[in-house]
C-alpha positions in Angstrom: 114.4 -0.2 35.3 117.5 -2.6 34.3 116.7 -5.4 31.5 117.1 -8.1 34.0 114.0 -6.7 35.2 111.5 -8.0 32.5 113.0 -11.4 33.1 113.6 -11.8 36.7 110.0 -13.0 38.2 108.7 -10.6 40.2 108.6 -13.1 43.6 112.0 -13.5 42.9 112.5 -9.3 42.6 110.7 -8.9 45.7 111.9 -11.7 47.8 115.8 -10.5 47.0 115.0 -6.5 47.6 113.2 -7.3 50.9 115.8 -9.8 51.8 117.6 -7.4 54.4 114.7 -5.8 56.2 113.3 -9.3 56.4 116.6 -10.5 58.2 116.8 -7.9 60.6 113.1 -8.7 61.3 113.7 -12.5 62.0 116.7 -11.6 63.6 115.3 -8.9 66.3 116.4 -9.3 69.8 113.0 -9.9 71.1 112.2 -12.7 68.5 115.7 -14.3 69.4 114.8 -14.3 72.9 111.7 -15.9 72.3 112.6 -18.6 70.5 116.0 -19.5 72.2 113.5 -20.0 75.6 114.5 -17.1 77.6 111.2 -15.3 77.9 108.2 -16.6 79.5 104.7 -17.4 77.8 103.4 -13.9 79.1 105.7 -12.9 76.4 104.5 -15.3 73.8 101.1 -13.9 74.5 101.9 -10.3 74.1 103.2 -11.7 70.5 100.2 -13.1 69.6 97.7 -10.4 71.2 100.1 -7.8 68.1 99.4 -10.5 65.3 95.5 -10.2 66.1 95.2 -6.5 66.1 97.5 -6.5 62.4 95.8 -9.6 60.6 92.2 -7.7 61.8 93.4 -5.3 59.6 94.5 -7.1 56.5 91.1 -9.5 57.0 88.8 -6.7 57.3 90.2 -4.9 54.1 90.2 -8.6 52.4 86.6 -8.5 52.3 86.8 -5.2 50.9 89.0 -6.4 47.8 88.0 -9.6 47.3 86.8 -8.1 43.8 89.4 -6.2 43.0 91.6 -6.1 40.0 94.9 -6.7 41.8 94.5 -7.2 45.0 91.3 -10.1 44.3 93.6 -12.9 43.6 95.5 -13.2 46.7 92.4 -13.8 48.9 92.3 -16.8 49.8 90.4 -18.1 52.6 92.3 -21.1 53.5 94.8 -17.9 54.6 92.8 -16.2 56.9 94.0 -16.4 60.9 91.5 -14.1 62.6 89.8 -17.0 63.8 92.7 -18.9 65.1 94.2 -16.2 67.0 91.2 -15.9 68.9 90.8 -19.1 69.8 94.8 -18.8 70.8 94.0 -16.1 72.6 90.8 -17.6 74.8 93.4 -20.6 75.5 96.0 -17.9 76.4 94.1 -15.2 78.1 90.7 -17.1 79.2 87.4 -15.7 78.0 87.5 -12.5 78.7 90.8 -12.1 76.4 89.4 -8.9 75.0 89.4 -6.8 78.1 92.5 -4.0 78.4 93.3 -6.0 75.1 95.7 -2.8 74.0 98.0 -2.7 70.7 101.8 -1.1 71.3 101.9 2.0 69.2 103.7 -0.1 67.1 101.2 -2.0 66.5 98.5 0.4 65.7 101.1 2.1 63.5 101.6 -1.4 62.0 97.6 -2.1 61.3 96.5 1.3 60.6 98.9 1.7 57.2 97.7 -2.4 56.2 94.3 -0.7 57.0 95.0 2.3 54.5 96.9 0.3 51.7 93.4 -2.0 51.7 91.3 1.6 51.6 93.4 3.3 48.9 95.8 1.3 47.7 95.7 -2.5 46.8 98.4 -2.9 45.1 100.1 -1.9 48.0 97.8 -4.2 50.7 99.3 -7.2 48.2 102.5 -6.4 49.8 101.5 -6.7 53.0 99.8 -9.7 52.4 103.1 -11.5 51.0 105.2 -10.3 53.9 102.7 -11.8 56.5 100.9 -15.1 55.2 103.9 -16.7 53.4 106.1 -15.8 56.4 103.6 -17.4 58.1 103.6 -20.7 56.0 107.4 -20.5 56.2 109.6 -19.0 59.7 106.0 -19.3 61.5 106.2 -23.1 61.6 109.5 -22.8 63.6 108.0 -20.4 66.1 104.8 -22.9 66.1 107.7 -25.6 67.2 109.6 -23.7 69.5 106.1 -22.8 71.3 104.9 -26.4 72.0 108.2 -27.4 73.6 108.8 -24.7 75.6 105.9 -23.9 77.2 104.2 -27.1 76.4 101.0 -26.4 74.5 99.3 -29.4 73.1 101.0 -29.7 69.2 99.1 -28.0 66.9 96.8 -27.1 69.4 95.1 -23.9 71.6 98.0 -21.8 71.6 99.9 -22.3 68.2 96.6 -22.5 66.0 97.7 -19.4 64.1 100.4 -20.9 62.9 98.3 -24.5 62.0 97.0 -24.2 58.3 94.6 -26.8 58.1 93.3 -25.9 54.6 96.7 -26.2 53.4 97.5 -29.3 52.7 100.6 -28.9 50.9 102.3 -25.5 51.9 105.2 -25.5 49.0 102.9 -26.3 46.1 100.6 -23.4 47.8 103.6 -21.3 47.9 104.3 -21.6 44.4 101.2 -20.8 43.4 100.7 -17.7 45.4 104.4 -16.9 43.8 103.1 -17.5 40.9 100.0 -14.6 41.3 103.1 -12.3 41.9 104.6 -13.0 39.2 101.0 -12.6 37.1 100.0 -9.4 39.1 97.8 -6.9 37.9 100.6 -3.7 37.5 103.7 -2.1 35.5 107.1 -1.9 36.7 106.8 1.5 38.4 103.8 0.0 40.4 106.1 -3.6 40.9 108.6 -1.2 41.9 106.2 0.6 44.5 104.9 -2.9 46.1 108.7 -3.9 46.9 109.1 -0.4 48.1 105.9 -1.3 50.5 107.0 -4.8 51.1 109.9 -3.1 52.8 108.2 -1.0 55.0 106.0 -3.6 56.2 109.0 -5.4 57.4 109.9 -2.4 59.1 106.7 -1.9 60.7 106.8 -5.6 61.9 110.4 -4.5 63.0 109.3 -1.6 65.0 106.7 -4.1 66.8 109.7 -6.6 68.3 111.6 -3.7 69.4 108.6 -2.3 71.2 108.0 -5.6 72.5 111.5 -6.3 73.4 111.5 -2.9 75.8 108.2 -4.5 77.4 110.2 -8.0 77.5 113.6 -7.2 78.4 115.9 -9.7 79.7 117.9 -8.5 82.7 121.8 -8.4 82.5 
């Protein structure tokens, strides 16, 4: 590894080598379609029904690690969005949201590996962590805004709760902190190297999802 290595934080390392998957993520045709308004909130709800089966995942294997060396430090409960998706998706689905509740392939692609890392590998479930809950704290919040006006859920409310973190009370100085457990974690640079490598492929996981989505969602000509 180059000397710039041992001085660049790590955040900063993996925030700049993830920097084009996470742009093609944000900037999938499906996700574009959704926030510009052209898809209905059947489409929204398929979103959020994708984000439930994938943060199961990374919340059942963060009881697993709460202990643990490397991964221990980044669970945080004031993170955790189980709860509020299902409360999103009562409002969205009524009470019987779980019946023919289905994941796209992509999906259970998606969940099974952030399922695995937390089994075998934490240093690799900390890079699925950082892809999903600061993207959360960060692009979320416009997706949380672009839900309440068009399709008119109440603000903050049934609907966008995933995206409300009320035990935050200050999401930059959280931010920086949780950049700052990066930059602390528990690993040499081949392992650092092996989390950004991860950190990419959960983007493209998260990738593969929209594009799915977007063939169930597409717009006509």
């Amino acid at each position: 590894m180059d000397a710039t290595a041992t001085v660049t934080p790590f955040s900063t390392l993996i925030r700049i080598a993830s920097h084009e998957q996470h742009t093609e993520a944000e900037t999938s045709t499906f996700m574009s379609d959704l926030l510009g308004g052209r898809l209905g909130v059947d489409a929204y709800t398929r979103y959020t029904e994708q984000l439930w089966f994938v943060y199961r995942a990374l919340e059942e294997g963060a009881q697993t690690l709460r202990d643990d060396p490397v991964a221990g430090p980044f669970i945080q409960s004031e993170l955790m969005r189980s709860a509020e998706l299902e409360r999103d998706l009562l409002h969205l689905r009524g009470p019987g949201w779980r019946e023919g509740l289905e994941p796209l392939p992509a999906t259970a692609a998606y969940a099974a590996r952030v399922a695995e890392c937390a089994r075998t590998w934490p240093a690799g479930y900390v890079a699925h962590h950082y892809t999903r809950y600061l993207g959360d704290l960060s692009g979320g919040q416009i997706i949380r805004d672009k839900a309440e006006k068009t399709w008119g859920f109440e603000r903050k409310g049934d609907g966008v709760r995933f995206y409300v973190f009320e035990e935050i009370a200050n999401p930059a100085a959280f931010k920086r902190g949780y950049r700052e457990l990066l930059d602390a974690v528990n690993a040499d640079d081949l392992e650092k190297q092996r989390i950004v490598e991860e950190c990419k492929r959960a983007f493209a996981l998260n990738t593969a999802v929209f594009r799915e989505l977007g063939e169930v969602f597409p717009l006509s000509a």
